[in-house]
PAFI-628109 format. One line per field, with one value per atom (N, C-alpha, C, O): x, y, z; atom name; residue number from 1. Coordinates in Angstrom, 2 decimals. Example, Ala and Ser with C-alpha at 12.3 -4.5 7.8 and 13.67 -1.06 7.14 Angstrom:
% PAFI-628109
xx	13.19,12.30,13.20,14.24,12.85,13.67,12.90,13.41;
yy	-5.69,-4.50,-3.30,-3.32,-2.25,-1.06,0.03,1.14;
zz	7.80,7.80,7.80,8.46,7.08,7.14,7.87,8.04;
atome	N,CA,C,O,N,CA,C,O;
num	1,1,1,1,2,2,2,2;
END
This chain:
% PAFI-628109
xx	84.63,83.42,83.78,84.92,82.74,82.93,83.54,84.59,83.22,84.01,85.01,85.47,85.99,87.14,87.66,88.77,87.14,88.06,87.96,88.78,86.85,86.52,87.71,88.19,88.31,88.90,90.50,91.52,90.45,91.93,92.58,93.80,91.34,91.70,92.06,92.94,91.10,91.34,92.63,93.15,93.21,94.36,95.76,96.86,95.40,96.28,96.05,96.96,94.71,95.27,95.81,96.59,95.46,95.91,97.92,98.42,98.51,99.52,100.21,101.29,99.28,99.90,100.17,101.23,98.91,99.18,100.08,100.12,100.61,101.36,103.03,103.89,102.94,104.04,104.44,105.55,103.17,103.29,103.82,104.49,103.48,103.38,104.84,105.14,105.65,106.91,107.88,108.96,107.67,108.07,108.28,109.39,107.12,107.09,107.77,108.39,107.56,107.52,108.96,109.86,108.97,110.39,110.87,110.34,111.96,113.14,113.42,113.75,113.22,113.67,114.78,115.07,115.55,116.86,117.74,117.71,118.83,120.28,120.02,120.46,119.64,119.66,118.21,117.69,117.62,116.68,117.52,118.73,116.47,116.70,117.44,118.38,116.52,116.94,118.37,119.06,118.62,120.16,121.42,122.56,121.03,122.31,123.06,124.26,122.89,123.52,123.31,122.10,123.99,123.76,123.31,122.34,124.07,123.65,125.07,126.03,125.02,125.75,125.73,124.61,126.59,126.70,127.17,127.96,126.59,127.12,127.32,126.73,128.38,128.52,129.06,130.27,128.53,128.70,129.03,128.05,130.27,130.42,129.36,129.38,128.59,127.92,128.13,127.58,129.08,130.00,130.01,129.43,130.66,130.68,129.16,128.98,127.65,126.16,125.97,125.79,125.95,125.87,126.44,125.89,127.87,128.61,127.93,127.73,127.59,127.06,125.68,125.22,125.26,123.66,123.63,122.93,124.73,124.69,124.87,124.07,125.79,126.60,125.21,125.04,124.44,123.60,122.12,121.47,121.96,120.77,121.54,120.89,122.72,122.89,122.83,122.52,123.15,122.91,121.88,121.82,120.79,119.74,119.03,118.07,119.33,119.35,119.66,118.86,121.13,121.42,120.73,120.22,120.85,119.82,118.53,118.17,117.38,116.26,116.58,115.84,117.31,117.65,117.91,117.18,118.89,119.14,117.71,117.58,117.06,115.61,114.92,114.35,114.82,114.08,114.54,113.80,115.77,116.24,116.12,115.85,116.22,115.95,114.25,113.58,114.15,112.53,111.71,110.69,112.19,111.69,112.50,111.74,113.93,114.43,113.30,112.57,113.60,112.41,110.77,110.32,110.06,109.26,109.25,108.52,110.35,111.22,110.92,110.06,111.72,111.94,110.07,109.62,109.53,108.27,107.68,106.92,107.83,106.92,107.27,106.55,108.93,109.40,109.10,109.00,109.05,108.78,107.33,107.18,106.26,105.25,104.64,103.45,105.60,104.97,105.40,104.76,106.05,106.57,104.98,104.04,105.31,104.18,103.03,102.54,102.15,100.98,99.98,99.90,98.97,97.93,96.72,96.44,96.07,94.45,93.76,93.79,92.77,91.53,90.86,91.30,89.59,88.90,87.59,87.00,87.64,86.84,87.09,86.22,88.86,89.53,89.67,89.62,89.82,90.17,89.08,88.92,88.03,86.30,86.20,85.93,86.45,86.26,87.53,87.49,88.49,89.23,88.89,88.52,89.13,88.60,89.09,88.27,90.42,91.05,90.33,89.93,90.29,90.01,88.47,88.21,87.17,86.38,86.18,85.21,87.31,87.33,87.73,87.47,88.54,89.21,88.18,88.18,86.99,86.11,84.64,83.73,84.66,83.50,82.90,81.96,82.61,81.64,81.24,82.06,80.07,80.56,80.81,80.95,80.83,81.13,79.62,79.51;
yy	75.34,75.55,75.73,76.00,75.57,75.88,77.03,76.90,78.25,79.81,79.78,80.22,79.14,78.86,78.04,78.38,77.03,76.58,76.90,76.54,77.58,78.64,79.71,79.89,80.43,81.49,80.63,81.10,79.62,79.12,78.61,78.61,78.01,77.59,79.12,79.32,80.26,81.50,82.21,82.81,82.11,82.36,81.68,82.23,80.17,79.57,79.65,79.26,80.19,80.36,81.77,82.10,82.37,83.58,83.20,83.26,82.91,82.84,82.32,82.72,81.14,80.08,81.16,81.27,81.98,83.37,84.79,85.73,84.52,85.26,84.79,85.34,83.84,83.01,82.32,81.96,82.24,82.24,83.24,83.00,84.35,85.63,86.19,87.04,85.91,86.02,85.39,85.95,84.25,83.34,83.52,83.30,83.97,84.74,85.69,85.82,86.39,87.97,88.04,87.22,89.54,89.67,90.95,91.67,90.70,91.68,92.61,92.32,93.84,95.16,95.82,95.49,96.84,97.39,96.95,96.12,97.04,96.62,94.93,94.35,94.35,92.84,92.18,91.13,93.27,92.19,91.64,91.64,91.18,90.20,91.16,90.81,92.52,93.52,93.49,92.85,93.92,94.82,93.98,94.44,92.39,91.18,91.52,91.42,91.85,92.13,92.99,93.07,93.89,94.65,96.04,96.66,96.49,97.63,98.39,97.78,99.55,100.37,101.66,102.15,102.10,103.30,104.59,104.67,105.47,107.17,107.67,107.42,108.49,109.33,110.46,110.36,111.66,113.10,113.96,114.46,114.42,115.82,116.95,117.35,117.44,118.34,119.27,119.37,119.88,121.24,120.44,120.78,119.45,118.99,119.12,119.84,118.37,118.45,119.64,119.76,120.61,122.39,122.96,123.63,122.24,122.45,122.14,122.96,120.86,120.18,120.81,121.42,120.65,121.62,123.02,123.29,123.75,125.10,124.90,125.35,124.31,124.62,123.84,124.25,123.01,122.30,123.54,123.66,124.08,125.51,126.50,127.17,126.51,128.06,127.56,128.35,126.07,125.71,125.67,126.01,124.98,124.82,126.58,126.69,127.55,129.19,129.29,129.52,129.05,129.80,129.36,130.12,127.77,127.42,127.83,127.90,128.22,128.80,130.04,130.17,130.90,132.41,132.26,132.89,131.45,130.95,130.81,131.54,130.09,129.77,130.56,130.71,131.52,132.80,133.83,134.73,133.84,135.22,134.73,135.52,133.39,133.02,133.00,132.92,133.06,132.59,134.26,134.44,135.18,136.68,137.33,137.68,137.43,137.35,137.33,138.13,135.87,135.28,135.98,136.08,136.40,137.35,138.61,139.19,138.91,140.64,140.40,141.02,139.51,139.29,139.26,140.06,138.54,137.96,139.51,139.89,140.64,141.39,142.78,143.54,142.50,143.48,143.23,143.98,142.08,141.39,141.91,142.59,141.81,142.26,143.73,143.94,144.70,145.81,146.28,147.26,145.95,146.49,147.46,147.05,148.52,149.25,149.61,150.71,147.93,148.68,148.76,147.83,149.70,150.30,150.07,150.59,149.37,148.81,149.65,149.81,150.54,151.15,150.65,149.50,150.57,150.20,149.04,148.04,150.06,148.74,147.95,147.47,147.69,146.91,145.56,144.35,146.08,144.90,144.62,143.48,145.44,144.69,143.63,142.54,143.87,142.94,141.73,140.77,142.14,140.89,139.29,139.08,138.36,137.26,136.78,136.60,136.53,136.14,137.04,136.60,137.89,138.74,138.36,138.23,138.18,137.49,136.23,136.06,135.19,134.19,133.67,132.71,134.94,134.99,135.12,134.53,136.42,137.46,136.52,136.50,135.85,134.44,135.22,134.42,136.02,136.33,138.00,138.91,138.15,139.81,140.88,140.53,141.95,142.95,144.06,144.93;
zz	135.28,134.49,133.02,132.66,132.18,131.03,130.80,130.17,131.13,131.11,130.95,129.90,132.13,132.49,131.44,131.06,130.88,130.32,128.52,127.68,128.32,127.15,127.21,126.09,128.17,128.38,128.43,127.93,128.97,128.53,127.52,127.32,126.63,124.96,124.33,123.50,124.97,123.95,124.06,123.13,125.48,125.34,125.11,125.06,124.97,124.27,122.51,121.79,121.90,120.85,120.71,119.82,121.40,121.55,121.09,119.97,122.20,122.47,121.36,120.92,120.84,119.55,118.34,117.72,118.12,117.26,117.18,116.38,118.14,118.82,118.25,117.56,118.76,118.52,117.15,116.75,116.54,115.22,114.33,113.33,114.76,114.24,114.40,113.57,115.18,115.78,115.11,114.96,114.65,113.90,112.36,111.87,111.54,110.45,109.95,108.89,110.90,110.87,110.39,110.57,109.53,108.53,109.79,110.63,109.34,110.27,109.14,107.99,109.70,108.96,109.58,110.73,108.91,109.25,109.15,108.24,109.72,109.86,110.02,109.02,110.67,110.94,110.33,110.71,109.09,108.45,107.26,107.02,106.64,105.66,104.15,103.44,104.03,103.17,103.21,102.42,103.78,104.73,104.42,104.47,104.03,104.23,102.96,103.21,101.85,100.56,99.83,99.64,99.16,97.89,98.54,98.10,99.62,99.91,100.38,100.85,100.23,100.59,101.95,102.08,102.73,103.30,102.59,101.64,103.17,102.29,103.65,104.70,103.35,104.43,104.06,103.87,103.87,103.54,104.43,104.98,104.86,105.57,105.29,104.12,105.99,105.94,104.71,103.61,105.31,104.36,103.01,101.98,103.17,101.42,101.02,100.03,101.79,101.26,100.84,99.63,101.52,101.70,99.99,99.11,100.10,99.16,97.90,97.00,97.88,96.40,96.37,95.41,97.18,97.15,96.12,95.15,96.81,96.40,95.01,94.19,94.71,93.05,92.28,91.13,92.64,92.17,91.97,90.93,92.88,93.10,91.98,91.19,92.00,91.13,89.75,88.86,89.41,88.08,87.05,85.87,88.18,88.06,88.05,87.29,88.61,88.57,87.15,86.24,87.03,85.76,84.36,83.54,84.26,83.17,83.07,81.90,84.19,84.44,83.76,82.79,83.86,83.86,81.83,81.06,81.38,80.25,79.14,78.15,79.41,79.27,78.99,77.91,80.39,79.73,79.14,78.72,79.06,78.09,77.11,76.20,76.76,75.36,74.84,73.80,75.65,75.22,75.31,74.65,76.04,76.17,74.58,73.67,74.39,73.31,72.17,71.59,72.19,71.01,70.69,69.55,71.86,71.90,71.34,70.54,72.03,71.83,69.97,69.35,69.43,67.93,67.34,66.52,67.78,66.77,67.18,66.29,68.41,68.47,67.13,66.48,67.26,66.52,64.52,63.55,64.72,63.27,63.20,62.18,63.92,63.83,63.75,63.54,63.95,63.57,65.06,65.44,65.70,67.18,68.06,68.73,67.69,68.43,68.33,68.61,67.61,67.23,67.99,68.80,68.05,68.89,68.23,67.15,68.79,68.40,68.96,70.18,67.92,68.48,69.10,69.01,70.10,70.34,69.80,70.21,68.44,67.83,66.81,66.07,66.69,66.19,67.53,67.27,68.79,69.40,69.74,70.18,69.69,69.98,69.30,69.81,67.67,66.75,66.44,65.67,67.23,67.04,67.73,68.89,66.72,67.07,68.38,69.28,68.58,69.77,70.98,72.06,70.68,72.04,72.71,73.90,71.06,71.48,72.25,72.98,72.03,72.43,74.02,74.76,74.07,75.41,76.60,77.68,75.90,77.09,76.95,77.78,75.82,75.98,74.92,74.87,74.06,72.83,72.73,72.88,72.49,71.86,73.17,74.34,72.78,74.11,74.14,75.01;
atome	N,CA,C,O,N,CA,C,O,N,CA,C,O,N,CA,C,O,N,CA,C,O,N,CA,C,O,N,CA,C,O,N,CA,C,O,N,CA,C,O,N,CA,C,O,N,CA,C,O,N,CA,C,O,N,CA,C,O,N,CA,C,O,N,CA,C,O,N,CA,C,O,N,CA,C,O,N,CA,C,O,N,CA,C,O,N,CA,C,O,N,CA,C,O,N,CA,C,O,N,CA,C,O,N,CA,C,O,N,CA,C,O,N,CA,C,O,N,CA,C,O,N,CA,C,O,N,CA,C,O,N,CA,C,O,N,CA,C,O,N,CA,C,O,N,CA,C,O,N,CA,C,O,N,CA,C,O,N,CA,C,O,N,CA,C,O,N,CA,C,O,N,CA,C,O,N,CA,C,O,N,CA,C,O,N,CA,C,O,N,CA,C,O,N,CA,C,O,N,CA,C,O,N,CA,C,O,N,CA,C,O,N,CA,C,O,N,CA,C,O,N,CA,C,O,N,CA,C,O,N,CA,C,O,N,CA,C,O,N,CA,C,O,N,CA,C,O,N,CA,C,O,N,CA,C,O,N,CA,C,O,N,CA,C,O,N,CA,C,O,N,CA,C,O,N,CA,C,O,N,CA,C,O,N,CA,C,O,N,CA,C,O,N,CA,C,O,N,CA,C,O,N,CA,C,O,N,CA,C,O,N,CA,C,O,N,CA,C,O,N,CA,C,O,N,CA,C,O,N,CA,C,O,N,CA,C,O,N,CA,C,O,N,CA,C,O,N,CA,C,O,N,CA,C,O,N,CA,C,O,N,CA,C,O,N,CA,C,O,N,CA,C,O,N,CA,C,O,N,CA,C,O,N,CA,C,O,N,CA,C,O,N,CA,C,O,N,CA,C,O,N,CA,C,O,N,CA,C,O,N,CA,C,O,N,CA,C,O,N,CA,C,O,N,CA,C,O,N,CA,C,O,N,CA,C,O,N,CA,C,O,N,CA,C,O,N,CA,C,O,N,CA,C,O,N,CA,C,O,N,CA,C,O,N,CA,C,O,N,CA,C,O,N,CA,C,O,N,CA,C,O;
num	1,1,1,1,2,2,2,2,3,3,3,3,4,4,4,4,5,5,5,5,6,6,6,6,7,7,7,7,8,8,8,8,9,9,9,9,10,10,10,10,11,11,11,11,12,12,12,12,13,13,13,13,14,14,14,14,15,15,15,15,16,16,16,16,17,17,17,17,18,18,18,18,19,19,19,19,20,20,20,20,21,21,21,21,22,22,22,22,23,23,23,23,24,24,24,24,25,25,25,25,26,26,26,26,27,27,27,27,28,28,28,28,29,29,29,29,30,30,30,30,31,31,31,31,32,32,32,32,33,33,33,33,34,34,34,34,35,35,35,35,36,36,36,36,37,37,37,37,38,38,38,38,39,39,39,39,40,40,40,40,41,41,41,41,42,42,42,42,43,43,43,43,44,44,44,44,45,45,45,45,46,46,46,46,47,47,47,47,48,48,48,48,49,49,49,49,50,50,50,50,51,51,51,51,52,52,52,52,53,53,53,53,54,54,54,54,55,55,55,55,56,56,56,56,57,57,57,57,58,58,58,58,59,59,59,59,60,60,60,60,61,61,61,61,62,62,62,62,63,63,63,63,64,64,64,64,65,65,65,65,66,66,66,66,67,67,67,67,68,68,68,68,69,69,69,69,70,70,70,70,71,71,71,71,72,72,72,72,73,73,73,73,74,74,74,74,75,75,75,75,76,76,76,76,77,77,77,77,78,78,78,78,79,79,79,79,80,80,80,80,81,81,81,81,82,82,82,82,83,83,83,83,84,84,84,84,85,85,85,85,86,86,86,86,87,87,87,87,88,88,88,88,89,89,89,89,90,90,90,90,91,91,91,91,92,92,92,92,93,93,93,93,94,94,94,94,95,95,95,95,96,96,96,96,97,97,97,97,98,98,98,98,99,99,99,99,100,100,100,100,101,101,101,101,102,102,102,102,103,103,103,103,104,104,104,104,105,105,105,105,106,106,106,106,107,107,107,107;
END
């Protein structure tokens, strides 16, 4: 019947697509097409990763640590240049502009 032979063209294109598709199709990994040149293996003993890791974390530590003493320092300096301990009344810092700007407008 027609059905039958509706259902056998569909799975011969089926199959043809299939097979097409098989045909195309790119190979990945070790035996694709990538993989044939210009690539390398690494192979790291653990202990050595662990190793390079660490010295790499405490560096990256110490320059962080570097950074901010310089930069708290530098604070330390502009606060001491400024009059070190000064104490704003109340309605000195009411009226200071920054402070307005910060709290959105008057108090």
């Amino acid at each position: 019947t027609d059905d039958a032979v509706e259902e056998e063209e569909e799975e011969k294109d089926a199959e043809e697509q299939e097979a097409e598709a098989e045909e195309y199709a790119e190979t990945y990994g070790a035996n694709g097409r990538g993989c044939q040149s210009n690539y390398a293996t690494f192979l790291l003993d653990a202990g050595q990763y662990m190793s390079l890791m660490t010295d790499y974390e405490d560096t990256q530590f110490e320059m962080y640590c570097n950074y901010c003493e310089h930069y708290m320092q530098s604070q330390y300096q502009k606060w001491v240049q400024n009059g070190g301990g000064r104490h704003l009344e109340f309605e000195e810092f009411k009226n200071d502009e920054e402070v307005q700007r910060m709290l959105g407008g008057d108090m």
